[in-house]
C-alpha positions as CSV (number, residue, x, y, z in Angstrom):
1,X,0.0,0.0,0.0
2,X,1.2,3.5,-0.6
3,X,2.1,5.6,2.5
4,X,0.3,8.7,3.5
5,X,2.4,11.0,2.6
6,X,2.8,9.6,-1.1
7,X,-1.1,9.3,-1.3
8,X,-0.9,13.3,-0.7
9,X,1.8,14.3,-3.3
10,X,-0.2,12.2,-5.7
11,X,-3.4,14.0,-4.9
12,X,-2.0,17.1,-5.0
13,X,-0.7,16.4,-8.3
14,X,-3.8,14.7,-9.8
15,X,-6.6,15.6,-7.9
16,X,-9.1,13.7,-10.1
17,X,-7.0,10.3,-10.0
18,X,-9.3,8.6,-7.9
19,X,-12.1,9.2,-10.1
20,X,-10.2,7.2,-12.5
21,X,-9.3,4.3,-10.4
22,X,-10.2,0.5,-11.8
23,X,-11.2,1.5,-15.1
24,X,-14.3,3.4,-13.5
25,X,-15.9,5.8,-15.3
26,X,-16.6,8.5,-13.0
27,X,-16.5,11.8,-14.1
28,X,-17.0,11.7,-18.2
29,X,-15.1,13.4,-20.2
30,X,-16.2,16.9,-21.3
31,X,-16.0,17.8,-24.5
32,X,-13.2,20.4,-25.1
33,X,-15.8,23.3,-26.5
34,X,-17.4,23.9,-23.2
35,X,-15.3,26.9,-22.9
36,X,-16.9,30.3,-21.9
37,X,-20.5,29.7,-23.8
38,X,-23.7,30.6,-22.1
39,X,-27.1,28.6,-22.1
40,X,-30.4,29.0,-21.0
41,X,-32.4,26.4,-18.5
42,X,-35.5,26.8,-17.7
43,X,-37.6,24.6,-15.2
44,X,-41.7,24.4,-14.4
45,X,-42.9,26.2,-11.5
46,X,-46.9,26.4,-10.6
47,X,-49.3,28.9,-9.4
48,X,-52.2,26.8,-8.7
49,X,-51.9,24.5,-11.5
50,X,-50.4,26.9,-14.2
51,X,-47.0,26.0,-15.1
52,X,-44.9,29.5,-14.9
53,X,-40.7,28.8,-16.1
54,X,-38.0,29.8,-13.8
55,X,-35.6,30.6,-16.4
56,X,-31.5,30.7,-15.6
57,X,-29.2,31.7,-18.1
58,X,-26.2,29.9,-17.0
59,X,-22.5,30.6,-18.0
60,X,-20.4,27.1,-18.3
61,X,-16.5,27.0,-18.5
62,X,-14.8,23.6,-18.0
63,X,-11.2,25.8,-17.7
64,X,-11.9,26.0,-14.1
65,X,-13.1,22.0,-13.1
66,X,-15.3,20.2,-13.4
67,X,-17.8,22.4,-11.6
68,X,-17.8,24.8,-14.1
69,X,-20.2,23.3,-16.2
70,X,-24.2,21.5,-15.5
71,X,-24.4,18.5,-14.1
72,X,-27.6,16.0,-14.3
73,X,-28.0,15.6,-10.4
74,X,-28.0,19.8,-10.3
75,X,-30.5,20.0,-13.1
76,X,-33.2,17.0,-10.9
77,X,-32.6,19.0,-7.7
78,X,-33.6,22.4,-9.9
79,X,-36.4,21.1,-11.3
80,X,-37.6,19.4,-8.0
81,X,-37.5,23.2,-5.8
82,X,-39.0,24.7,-8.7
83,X,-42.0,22.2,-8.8
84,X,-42.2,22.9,-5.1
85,X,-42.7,26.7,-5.9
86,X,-42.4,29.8,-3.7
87,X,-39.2,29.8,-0.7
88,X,-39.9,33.0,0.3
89,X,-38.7,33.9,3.3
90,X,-36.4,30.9,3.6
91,X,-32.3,30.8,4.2
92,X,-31.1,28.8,1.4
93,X,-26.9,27.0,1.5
94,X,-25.7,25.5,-1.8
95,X,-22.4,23.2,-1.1
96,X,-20.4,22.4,-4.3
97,X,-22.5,25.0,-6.1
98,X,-20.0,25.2,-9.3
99,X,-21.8,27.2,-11.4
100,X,-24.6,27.9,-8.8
101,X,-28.0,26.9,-10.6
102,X,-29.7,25.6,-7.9
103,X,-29.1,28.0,-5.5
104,X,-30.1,30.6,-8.8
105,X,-33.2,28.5,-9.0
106,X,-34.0,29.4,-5.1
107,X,-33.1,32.6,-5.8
108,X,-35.8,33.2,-8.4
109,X,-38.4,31.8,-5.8
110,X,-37.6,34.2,-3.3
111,X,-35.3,32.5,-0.9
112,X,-32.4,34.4,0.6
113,X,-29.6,32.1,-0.6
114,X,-25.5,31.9,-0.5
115,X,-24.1,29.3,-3.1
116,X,-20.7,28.2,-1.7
117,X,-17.7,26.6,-3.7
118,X,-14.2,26.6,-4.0
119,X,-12.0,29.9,-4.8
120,X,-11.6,29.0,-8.6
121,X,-15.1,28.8,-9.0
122,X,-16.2,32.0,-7.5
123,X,-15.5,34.3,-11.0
124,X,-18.3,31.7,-12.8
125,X,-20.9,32.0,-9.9
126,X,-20.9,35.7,-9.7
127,X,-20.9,36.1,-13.6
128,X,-24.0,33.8,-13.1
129,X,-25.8,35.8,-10.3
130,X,-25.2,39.0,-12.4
131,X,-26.6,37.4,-15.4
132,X,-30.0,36.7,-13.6
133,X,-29.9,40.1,-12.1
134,X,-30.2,38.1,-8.5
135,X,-27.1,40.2,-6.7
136,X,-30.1,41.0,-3.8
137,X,-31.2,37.6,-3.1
138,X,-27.8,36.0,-4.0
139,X,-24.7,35.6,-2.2
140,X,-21.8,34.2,-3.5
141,X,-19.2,32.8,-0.4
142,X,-15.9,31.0,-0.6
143,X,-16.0,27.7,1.1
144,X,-13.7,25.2,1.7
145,X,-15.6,21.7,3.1
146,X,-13.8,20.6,6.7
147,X,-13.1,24.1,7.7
148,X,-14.9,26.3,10.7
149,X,-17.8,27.8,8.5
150,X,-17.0,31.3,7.8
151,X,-19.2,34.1,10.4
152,X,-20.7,35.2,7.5
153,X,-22.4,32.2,7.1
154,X,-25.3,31.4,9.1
155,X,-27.3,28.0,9.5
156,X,-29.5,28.0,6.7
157,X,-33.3,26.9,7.2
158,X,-32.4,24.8,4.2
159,X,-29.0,22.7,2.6
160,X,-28.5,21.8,-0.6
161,X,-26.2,19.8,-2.6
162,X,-25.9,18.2,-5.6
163,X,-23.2,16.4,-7.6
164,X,-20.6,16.6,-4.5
165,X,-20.2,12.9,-4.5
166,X,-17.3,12.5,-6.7
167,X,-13.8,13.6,-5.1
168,X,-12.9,10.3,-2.4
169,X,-10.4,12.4,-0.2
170,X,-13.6,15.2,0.3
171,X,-16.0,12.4,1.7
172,X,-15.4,13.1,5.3
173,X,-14.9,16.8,4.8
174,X,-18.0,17.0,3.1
175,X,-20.0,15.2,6.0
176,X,-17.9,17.7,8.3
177,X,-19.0,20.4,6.4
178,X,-22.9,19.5,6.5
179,X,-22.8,19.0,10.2
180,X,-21.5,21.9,11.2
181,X,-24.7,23.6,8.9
182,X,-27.2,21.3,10.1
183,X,-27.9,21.5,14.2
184,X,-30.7,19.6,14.2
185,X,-33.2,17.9,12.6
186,X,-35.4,21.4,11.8
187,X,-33.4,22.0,9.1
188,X,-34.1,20.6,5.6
189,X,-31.5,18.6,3.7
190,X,-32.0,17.7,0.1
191,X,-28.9,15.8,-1.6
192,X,-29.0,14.9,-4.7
193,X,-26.2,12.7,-6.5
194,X,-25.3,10.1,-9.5
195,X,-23.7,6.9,-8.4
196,X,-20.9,6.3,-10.5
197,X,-18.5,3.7,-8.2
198,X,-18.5,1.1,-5.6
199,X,-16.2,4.0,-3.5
200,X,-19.3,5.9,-3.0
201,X,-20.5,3.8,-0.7
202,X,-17.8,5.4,1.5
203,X,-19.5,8.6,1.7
204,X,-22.6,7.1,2.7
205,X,-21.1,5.1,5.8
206,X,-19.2,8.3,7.0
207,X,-22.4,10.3,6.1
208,X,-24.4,7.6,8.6
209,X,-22.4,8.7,11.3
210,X,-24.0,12.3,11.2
211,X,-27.2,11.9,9.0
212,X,-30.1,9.1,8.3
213,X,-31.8,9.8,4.4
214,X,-34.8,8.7,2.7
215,X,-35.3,8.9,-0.7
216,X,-38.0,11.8,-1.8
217,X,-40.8,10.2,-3.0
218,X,-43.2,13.4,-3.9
219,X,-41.2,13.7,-7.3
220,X,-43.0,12.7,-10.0
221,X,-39.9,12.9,-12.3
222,X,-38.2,10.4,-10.3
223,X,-38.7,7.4,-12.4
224,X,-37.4,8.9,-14.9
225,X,-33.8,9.7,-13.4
226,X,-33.4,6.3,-11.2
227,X,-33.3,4.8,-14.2
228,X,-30.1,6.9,-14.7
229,X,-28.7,6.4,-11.5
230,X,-29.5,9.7,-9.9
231,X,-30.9,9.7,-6.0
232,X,-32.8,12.6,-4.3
233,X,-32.4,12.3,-0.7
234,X,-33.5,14.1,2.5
235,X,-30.7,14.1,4.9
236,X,-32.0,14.5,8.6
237,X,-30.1,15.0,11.6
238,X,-29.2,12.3,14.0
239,X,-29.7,13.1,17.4
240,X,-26.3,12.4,19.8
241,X,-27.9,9.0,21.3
242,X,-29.0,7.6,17.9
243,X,-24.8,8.6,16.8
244,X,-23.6,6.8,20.7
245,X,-25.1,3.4,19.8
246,X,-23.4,2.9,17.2
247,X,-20.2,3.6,18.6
């Protein structure tokens, strides 16, 4: 087995090499003209039972990671807030945002909401606030999963996350990360992700250290993305003697 240390340097000089471990297929290729282009997404809302589109215009650059670009988990968790309709008045976190459409999509519903990624990603998520006019409802933060959130981050009333499953060293960070944000079980968690290895079933036995998740069954789109290996789950909030029996 390689020693710690070697692990490290190897990370730090492919951090994508685990996704390309045993011949898996884990993060496909991109093709090489998603460079600086801008599209337009647009997902059903309701008012009573009159479909009204929230609209994003997105800008997608693969130069920065793969976060710069839309993902299929992002684009089911933005179509399932938007068929829920109106978050006024609600404190929205995105984790992994990348380019930031779902926390865009809450934004358009009326939810106060801070989409949260890595430095390189920050110049591609406030291009994309300022292109759906959404700098009053949308903040954009730098956040680094594992670390003491930053002050100007409060606990949200609601998480969300999609397409962070993909990066094995950020597992237990991530679960770090979504603990510190979520206090108890009065907060809403909904985590949406594509399995694409047998590792991720890593995450999910750090994540049962901290969480217990149900699938969201109110979706009527579901059947169609199970079939592609996508999972909408609501994370709740284990209480501390639920976490002591299974020490």
């Amino acid at each position: 087995m390689l020693d710690l240390a070697l692990e490290e340097k190897l990370d730090e000089l492919d951090p994508l090499r685990h996704l390309r471990e045993d011949d898996e297929v884990v993060v496909p290729a991109q093709p090489p003209s998603v460079r600086d282009q801008v599209i337009e997404l647009s997902y059903p809302t309701y008012t009573g039972d009159v479909p009204n589109p929230v609209v994003i215009k997105l800008s997608v650059d693969a130069s920065p990671g793969c976060g710069g670009i839309a993902w299929p988990a992002g684009e089911v968790l933005s179509r399932y807030i938007a068929r829920r309709g109106s978050l006024k008045g609600k404190r929205i976190v995105e984790l992994g945002s990348g380019t930031g459409l779902v926390g865009l999509v809450a934004g358009v519903l009326g939810a106060r909401t801070c989409i949260t990624d890595q430095a390189p990603l920050l110049e591609i998520m406030l291009r994309n606030v300022a292109m759906n006019a959404l700098e009053s409802s949308v903040a954009v933060k730098e956040l680094n999963w594992g670390e003491p959130l930053p002050s100007d981050i409060s606990r949200p009333d609601i998480v969300l996350a999609a397409d962070c499953v993909y990066f094995e060293p950020a597992f237990p960070l991530l679960v770090k990360t979504l603990a510190h944000l979520v206090a108890d079980d009065s907060t809403e968690v909904l985590f949406c992700y594509k399995k694409r290895r047998k590792a991720d079933k890593r995450f999910f036995t750090l994540l049962k250290k901290e969480f217990s998740w149900s699938e969201v069954m109110d979706d009527p789109e579901r059947p169609n993305y199970t079939r592609e290996a996508i999972s909408l789950l609501r994370l709740t909030r284990r209480h501390a003697s639920d976490q002591r029996r299974d020490v």
